[in-house]
Residue frames relative to the residue before (quaternion, step in Angstrom):
aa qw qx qy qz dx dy dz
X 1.0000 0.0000 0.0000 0.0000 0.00 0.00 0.00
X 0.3382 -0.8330 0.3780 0.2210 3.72 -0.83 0.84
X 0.5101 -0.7436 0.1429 0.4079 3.24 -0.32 0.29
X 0.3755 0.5552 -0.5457 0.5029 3.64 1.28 0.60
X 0.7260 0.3441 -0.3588 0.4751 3.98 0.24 -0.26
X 0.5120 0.5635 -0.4206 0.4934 3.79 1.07 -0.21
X 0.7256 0.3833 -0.1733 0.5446 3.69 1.12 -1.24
X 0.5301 0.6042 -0.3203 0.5013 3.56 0.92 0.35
X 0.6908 0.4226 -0.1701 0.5614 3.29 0.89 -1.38
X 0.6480 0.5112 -0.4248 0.3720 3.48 0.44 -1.01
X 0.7003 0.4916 -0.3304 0.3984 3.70 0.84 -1.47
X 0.5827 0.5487 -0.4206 0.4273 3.35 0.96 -0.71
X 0.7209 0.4831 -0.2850 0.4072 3.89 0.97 -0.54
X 0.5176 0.6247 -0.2630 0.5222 2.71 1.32 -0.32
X 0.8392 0.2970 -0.1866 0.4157 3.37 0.45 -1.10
X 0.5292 0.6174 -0.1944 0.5486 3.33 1.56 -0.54
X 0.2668 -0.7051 0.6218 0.2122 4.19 -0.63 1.15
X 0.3093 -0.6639 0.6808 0.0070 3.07 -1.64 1.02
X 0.4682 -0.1901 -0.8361 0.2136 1.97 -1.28 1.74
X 0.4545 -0.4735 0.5251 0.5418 4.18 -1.06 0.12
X 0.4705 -0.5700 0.6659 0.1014 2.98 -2.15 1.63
X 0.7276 0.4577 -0.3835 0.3377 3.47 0.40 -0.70
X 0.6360 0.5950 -0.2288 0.4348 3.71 1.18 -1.10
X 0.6884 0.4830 -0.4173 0.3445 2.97 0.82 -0.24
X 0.4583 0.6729 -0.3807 0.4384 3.55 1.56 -0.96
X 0.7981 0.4147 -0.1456 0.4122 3.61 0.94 -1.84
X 0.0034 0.8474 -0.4410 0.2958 3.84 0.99 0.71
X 0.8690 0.1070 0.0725 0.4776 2.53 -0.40 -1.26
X 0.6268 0.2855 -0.4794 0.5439 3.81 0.47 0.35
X 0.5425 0.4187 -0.5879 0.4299 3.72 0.35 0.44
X 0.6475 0.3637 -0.4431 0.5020 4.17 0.61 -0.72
X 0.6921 0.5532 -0.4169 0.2030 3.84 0.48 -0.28
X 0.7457 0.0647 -0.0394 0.6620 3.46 1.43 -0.06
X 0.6912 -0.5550 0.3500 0.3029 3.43 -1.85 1.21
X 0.2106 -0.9020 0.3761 0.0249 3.29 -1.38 1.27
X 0.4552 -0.6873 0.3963 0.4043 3.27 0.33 0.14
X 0.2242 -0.7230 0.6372 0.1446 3.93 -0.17 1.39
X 0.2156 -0.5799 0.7845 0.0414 3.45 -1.69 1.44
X 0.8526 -0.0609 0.1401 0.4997 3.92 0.40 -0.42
X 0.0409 0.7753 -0.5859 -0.2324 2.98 -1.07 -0.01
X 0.4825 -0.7178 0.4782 0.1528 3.83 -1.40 0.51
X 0.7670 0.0557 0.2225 0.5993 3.97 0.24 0.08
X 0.6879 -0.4664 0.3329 0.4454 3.24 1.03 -0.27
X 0.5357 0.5775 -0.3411 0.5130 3.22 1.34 -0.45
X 0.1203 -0.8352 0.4330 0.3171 3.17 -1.31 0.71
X 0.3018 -0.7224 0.5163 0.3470 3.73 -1.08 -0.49
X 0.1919 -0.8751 0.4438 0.0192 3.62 -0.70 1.12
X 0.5931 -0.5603 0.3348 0.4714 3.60 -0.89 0.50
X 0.3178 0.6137 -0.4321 0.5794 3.74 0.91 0.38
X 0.7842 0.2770 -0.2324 0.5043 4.11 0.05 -0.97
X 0.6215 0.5741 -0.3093 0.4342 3.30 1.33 -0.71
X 0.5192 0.5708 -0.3176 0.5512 3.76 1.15 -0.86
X 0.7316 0.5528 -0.1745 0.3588 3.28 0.13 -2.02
X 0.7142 0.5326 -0.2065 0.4044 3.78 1.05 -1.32
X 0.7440 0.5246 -0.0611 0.4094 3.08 1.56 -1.03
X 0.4864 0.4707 -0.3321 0.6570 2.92 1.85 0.15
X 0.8481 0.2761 -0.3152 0.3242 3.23 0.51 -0.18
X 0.7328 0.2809 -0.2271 0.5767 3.41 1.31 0.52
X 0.2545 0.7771 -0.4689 0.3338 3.39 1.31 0.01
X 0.6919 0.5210 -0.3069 0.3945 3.76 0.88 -0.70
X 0.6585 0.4985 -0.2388 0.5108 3.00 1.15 -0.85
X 0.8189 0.3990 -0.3004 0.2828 3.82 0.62 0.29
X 0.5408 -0.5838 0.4858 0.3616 3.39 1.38 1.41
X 0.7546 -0.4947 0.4247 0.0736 2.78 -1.93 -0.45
X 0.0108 -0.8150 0.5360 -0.2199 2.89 1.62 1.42
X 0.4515 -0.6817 0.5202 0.2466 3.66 -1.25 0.78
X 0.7803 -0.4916 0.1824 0.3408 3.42 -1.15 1.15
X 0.6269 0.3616 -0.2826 0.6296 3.92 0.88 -0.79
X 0.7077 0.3269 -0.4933 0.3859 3.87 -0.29 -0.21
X 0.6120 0.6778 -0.2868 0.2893 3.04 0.93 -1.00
X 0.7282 0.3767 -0.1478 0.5532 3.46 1.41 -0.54
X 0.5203 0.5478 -0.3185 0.5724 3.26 1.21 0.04
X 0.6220 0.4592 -0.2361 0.5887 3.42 1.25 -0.97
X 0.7985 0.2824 -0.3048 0.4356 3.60 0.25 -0.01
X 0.3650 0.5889 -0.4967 0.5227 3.52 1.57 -0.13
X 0.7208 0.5953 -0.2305 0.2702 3.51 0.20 -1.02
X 0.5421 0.6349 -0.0812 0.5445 2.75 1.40 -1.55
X 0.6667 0.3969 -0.2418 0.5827 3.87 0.65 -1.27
X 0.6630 0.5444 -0.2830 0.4288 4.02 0.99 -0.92
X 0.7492 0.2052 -0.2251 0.5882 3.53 0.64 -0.36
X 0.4393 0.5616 -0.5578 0.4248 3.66 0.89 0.73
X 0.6807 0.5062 -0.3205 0.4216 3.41 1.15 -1.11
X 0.6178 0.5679 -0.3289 0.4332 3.25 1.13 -1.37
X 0.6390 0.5664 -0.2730 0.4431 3.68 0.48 -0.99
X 0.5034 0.6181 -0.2622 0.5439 4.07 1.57 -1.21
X 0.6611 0.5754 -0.2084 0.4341 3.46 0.35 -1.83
X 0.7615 0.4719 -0.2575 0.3622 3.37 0.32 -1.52
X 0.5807 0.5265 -0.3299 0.5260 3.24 1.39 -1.49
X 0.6143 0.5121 -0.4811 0.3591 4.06 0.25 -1.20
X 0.8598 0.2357 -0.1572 0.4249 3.91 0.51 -1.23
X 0.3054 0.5751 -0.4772 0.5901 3.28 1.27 1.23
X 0.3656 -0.7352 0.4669 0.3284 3.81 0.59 -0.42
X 0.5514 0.7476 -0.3199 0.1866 3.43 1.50 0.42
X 0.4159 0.4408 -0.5659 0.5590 3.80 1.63 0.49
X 0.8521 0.2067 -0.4698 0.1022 3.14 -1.26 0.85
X 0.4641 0.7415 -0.3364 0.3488 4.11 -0.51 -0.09
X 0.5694 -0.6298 0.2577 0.4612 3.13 -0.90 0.38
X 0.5603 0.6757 -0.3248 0.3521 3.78 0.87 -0.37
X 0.6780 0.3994 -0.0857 0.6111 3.44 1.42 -0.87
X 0.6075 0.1537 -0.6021 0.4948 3.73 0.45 0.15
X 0.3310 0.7500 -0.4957 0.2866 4.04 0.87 -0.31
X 0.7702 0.3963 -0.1255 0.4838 3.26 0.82 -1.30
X 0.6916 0.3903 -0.4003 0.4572 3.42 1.07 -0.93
X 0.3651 0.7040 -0.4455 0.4155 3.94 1.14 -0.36
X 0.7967 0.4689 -0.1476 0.3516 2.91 0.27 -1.50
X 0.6532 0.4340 -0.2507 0.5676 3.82 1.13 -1.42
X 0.6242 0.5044 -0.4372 0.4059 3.98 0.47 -0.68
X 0.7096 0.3285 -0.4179 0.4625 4.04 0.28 -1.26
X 0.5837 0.4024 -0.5943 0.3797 3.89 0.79 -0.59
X 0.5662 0.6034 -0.4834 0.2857 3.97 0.59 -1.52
X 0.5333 0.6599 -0.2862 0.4452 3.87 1.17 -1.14
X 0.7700 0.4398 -0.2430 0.3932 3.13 0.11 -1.43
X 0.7514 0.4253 -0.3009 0.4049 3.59 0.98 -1.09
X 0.6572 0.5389 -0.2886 0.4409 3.41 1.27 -0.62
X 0.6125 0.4928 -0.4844 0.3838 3.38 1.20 -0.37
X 0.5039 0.7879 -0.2383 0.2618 3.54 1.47 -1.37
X 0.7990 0.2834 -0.1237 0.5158 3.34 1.78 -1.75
X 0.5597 0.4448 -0.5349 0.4502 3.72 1.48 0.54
X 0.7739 0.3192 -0.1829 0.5155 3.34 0.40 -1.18
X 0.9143 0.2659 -0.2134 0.2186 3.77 -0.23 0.19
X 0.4218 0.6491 -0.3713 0.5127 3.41 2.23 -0.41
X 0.7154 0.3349 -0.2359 0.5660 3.62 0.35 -1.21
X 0.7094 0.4381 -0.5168 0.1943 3.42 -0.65 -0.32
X 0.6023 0.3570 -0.5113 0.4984 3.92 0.18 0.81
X 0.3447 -0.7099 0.6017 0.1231 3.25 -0.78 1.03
X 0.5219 -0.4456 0.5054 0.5231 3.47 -1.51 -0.32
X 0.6192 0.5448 -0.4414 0.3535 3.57 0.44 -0.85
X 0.7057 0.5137 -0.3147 0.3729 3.61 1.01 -1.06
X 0.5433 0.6754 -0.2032 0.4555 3.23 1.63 -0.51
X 0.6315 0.5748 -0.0968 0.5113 3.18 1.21 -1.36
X 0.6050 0.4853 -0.3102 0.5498 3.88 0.96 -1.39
X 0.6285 0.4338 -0.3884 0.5157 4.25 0.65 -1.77
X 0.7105 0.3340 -0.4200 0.4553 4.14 -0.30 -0.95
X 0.5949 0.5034 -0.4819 0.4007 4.00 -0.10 -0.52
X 0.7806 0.3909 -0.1325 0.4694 3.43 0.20 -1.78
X 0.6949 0.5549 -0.1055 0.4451 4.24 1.00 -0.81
X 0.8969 -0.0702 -0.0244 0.4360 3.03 0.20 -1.69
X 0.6302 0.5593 -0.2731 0.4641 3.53 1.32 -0.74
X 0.5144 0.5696 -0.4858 0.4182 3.90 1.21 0.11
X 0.7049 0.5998 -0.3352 0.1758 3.17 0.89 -1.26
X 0.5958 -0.6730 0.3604 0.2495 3.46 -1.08 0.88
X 0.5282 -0.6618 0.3610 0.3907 3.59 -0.32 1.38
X 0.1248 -0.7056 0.6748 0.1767 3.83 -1.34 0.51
X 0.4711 -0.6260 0.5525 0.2844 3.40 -1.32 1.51
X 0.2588 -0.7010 0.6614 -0.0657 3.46 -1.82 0.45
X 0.1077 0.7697 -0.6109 -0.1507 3.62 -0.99 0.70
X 0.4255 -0.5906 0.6097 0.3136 3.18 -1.49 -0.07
X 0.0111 -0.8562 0.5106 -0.0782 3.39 -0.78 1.25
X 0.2214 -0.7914 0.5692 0.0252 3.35 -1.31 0.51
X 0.0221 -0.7731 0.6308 -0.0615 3.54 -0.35 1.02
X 0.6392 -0.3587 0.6696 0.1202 2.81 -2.52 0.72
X 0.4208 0.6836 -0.5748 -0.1588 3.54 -1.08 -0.97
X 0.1641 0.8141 -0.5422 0.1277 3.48 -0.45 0.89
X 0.6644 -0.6546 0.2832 0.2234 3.67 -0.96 1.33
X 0.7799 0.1733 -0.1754 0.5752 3.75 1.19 -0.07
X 0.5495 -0.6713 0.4055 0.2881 3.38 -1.24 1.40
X 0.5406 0.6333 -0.3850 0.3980 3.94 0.88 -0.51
X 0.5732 0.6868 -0.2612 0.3628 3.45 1.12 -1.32
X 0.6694 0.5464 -0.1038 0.4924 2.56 0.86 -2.56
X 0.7342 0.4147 -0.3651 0.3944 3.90 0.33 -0.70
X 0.4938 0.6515 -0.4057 0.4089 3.63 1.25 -1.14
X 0.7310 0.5244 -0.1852 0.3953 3.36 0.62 -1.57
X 0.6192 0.6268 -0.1868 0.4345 3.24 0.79 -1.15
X 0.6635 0.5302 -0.1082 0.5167 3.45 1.42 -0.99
X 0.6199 0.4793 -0.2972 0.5455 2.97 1.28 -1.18
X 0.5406 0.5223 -0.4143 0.5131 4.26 0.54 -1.29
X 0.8526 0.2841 -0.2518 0.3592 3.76 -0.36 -0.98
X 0.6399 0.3756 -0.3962 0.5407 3.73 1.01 0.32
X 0.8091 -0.4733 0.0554 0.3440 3.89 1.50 0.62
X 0.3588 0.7197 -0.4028 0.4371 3.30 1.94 -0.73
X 0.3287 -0.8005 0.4548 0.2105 3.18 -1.74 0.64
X 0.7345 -0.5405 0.2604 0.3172 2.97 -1.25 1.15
X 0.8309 0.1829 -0.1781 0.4945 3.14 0.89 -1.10
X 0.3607 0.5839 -0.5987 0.4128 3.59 0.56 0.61
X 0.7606 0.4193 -0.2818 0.4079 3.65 0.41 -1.71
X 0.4409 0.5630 -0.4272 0.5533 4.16 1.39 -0.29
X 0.8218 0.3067 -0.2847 0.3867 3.67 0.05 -0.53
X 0.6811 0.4535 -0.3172 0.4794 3.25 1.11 -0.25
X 0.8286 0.3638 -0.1612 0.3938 3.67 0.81 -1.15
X 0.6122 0.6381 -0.3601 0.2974 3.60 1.34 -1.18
X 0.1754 -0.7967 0.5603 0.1432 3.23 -1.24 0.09
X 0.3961 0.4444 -0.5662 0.5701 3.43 1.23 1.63
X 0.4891 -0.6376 0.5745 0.1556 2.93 -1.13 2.31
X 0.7681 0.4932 -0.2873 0.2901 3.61 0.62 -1.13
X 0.8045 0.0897 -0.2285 0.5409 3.66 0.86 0.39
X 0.4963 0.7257 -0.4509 0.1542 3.46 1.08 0.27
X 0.7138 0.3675 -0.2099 0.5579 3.42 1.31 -0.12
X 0.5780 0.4557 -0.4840 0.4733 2.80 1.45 2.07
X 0.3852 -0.6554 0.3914 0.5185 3.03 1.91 0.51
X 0.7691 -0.5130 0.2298 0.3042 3.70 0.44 1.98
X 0.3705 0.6812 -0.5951 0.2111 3.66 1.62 0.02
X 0.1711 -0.6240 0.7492 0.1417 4.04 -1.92 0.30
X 0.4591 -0.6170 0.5746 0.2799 3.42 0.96 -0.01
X 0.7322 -0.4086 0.2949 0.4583 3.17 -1.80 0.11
X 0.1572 0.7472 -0.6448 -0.0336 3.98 -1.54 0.11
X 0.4929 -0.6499 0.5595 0.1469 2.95 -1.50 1.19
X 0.5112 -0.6507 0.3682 0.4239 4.13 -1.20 0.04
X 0.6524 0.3624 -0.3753 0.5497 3.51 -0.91 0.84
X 0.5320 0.5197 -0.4746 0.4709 3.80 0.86 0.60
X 0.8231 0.1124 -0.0591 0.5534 4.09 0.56 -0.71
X 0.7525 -0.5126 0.2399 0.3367 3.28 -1.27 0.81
X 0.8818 -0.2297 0.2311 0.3409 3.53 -1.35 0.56
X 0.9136 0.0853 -0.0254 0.3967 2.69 -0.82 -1.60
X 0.5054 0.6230 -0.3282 0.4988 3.84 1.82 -0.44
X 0.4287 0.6787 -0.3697 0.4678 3.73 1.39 -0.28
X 0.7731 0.5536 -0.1589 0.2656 2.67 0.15 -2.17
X 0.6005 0.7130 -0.0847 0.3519 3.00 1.20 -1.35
X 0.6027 0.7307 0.0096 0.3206 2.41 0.80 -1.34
X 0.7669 0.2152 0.1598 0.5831 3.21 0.05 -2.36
X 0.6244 0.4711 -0.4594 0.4209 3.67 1.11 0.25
X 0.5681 0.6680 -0.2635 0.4020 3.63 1.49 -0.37
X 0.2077 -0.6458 0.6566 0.3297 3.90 -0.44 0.82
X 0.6984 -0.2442 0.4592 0.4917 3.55 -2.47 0.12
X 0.9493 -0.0651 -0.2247 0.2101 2.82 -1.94 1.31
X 0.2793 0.6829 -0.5931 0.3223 3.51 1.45 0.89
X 0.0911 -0.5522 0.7612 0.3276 3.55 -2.01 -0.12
X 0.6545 -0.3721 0.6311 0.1867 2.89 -2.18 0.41
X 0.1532 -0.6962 0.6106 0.3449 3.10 -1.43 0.12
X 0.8281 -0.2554 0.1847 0.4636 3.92 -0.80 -0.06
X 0.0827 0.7145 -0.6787 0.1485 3.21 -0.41 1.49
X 0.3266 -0.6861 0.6337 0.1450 3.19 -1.79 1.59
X 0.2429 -0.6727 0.6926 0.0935 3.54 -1.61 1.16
X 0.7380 -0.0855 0.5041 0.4404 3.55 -1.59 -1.03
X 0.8962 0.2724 -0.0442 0.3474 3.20 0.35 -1.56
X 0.7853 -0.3165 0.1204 0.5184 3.52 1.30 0.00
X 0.6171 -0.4882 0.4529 0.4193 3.65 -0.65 -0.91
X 0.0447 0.8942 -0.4411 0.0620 3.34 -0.47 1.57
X 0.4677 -0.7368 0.4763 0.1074 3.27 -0.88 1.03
X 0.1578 0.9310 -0.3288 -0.0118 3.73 0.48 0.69
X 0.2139 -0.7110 0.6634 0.0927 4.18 -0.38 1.02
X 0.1748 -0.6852 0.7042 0.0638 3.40 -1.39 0.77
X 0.2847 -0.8676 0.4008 0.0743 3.67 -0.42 1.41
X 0.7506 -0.0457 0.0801 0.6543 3.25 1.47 -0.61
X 0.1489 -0.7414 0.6542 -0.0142 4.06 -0.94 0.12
X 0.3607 0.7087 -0.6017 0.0746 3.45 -0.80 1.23
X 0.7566 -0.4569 0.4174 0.2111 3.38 -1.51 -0.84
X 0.0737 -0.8514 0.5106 0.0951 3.57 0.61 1.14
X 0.1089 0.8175 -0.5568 -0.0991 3.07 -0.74 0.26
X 0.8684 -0.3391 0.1778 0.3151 3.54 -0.63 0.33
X 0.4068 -0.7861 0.3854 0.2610 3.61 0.20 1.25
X 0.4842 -0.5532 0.5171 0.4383 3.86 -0.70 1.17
X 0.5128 -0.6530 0.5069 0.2317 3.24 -2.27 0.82
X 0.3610 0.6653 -0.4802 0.4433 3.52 1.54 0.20
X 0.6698 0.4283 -0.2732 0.5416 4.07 0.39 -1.45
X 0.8243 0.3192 -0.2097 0.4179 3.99 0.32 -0.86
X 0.4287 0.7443 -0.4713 0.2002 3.88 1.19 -0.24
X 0.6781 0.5505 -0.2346 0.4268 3.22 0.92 -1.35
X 0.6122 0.4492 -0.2490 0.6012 3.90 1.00 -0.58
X 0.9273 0.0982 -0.3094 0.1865 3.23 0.25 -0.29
X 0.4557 0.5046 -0.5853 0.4417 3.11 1.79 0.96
X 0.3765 0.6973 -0.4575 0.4033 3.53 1.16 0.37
X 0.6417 0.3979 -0.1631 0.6351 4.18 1.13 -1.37
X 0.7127 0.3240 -0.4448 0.4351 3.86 0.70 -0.12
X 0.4899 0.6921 -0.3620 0.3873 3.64 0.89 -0.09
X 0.6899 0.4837 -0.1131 0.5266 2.79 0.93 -1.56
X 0.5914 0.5465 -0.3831 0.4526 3.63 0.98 -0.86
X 0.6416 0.4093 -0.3355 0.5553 3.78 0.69 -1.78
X 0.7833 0.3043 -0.5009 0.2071 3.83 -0.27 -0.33
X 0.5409 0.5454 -0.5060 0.3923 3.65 1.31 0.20
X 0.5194 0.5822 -0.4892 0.3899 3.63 0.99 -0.40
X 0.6881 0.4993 -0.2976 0.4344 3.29 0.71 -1.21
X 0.4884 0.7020 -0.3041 0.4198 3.40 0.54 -1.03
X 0.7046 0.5268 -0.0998 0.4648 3.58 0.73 -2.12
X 0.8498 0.3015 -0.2604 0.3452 3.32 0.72 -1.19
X 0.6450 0.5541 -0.2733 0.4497 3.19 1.86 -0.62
X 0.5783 0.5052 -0.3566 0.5322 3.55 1.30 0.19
X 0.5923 0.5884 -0.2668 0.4815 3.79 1.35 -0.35
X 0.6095 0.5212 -0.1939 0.5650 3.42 1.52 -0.70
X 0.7372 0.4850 -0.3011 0.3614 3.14 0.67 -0.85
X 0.3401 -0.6128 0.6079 0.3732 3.54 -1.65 -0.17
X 0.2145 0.7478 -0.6273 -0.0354 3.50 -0.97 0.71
X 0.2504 -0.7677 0.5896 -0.0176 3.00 -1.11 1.15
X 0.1060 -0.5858 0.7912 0.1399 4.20 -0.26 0.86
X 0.2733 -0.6042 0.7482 -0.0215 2.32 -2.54 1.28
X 0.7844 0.3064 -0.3382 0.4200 3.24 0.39 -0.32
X 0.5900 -0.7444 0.2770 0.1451 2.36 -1.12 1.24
X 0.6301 0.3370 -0.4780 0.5108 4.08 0.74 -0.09
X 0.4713 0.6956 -0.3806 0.3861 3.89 0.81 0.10
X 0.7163 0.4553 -0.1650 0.5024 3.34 1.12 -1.71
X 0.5510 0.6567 -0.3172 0.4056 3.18 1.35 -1.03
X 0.5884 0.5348 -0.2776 0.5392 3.73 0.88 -1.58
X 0.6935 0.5145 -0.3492 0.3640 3.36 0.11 -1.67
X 0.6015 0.6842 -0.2615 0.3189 3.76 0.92 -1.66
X 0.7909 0.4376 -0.1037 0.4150 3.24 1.01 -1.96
X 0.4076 0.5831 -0.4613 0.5302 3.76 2.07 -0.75
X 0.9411 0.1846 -0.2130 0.1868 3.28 -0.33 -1.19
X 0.4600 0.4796 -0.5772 0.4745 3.42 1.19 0.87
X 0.7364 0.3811 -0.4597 0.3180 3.62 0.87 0.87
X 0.6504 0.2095 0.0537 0.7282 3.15 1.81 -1.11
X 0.3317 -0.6228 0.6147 0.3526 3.76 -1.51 -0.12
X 0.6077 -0.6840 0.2265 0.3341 3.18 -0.71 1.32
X 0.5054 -0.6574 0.3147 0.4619 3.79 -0.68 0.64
X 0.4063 -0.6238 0.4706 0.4736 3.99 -1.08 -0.13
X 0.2311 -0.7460 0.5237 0.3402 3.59 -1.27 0.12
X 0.2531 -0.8232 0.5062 0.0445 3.67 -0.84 1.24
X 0.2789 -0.7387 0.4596 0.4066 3.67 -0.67 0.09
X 0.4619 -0.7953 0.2358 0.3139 3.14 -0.91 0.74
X 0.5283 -0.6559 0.1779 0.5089 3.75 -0.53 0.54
X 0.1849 -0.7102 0.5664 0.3750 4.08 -0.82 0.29
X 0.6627 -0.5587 0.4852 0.1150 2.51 -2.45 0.55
């Protein structure tokens, strides 16, 4: 093994909790039916089941490793889980009260994630996705935009000198890199990029959106000083196709249906805080708010 996939695996162990939360949940449907053997350890084996199961749970963590390392890298990954299991077995550490503690603990999470990917991963559709962007995001009415460029310097005389200087030919953006005094675009010849209204001050707005493509401004006074302002270009946003935004937003409806759930399964329930600077907190939330639910979030 080389030693970029040795340093791969390791982060992946690193980042990844041990014992795996998800594998446990998936137990017992791996003994319930024939698997396909990827390896085996000691005798133990490891199936395309651990391979699936691993990759959901670290699969983020490996960038854009190419399709054959990429499985080889997570074979591994599943191999020195077992090894790492083994060690713990002849260490005397599966059993006691400290270890079913932990395994308590990894099963209701192993639950939680497994309930998340039967009952709540799949249940927005594209179509459902498609109905929320029609009716939401693709109705909305396109908002105009300019591209602007500004001056900004600290005395109105300047600002006119300069001004004088643009309209007898000097460039705009040469005299932005040399004179302005906004760190944030000044060593872009004063570019702000595109902006919509209600993003920059008042009267620097105005300005602004009153200016056809390649007008300047003369000296307008902000908060911040005396600006000098060129409008490069002026169009029509309009709503971002549902192909580029599908994947986000059956991602935000997921996430939406598992706070509902969340709500209704925390409304049913009995919960009682014991301890006592907890209950207290809890006491003081809900003489202001009802307390928020916690949801998992949806994965990618």
């Amino acid at each position: 093994m080389n030693k970029v996939m040795k340093a791969v695996i390791a982060a992946a162990l690193l980042a990844a909790p041990l014992p795996t939360a998800i594998h446990i949940a998936h137990t017992a449907m791996a003994q319930d039916k024939q698997e396909k053997v990827v390896a085996k350890v000691n005798g133990k084996t490891i199936t395309e089941s651990d391979m699936q199961l691993a990759e959901a749970e670290i699969g983020n963590e490996l960038g854009n490793i190419p399709a054959e390392a990429r499985r080889r890298v997570i074979l591994e990954y599943v191999i020195e889980n077992q090894l790492f299991a083994d060690a713990a077995e002849a260490a005397k550490l599966g059993s006691g009260a400290a270890f079913e503690e932990r395994m308590n603990y990894w099963r209701r999470r192993a639950l939680r994630e497994y309930y998340f990917e039967a009952e709540l991963k799949n249940s927005v559709s594209d179509a459902d996705a498609k109905k929320f962007y029609d009716q939401q995001v693709g109705s909305a009415k396109a908002q105009e935009e300019v591209r602007a460029r500004h001056i900004l310097v600290e005395s109105e005389a300047l600002a006119k000198e300069l001004h004088g200087r643009i309209g007898k030919g000097e460039d705009f953006v040469a005299l932005a890199k040399e004179h302005s005094k906004d760190p944030g675009s000044k060593e872009d010849g004063g570019d702000l990029g595109y902006f919509g209204k209600g993003q920059m001050v008042p009267v620097f707005e105005e300005t602004a959106f009153a200016l056809k493509a390649g007008q300047v401004s003369a000296p307008v006074k902000s908060q911040f000083g005396w600006h000098i302002v060129k409008v490069e270009d002026r169009r029509q946003r309009g709503a971002p196709p549902f192909d580029a935004i599908k994947e986000r937003l059956v991602a935000s409806m997921i996430h939406r249906k598992a706070q509902e759930v969340a709500a209704d399964l925390r409304a049913k329930a009995q919960l009682e805080y014991v301890d006592a600077a907890i209950k207290a907190q809890i006491d003081q939330e809900r003489a202001i708010k009802p307390a928020p639910g916690i949801t998992p979030a949806p994965k990618q």
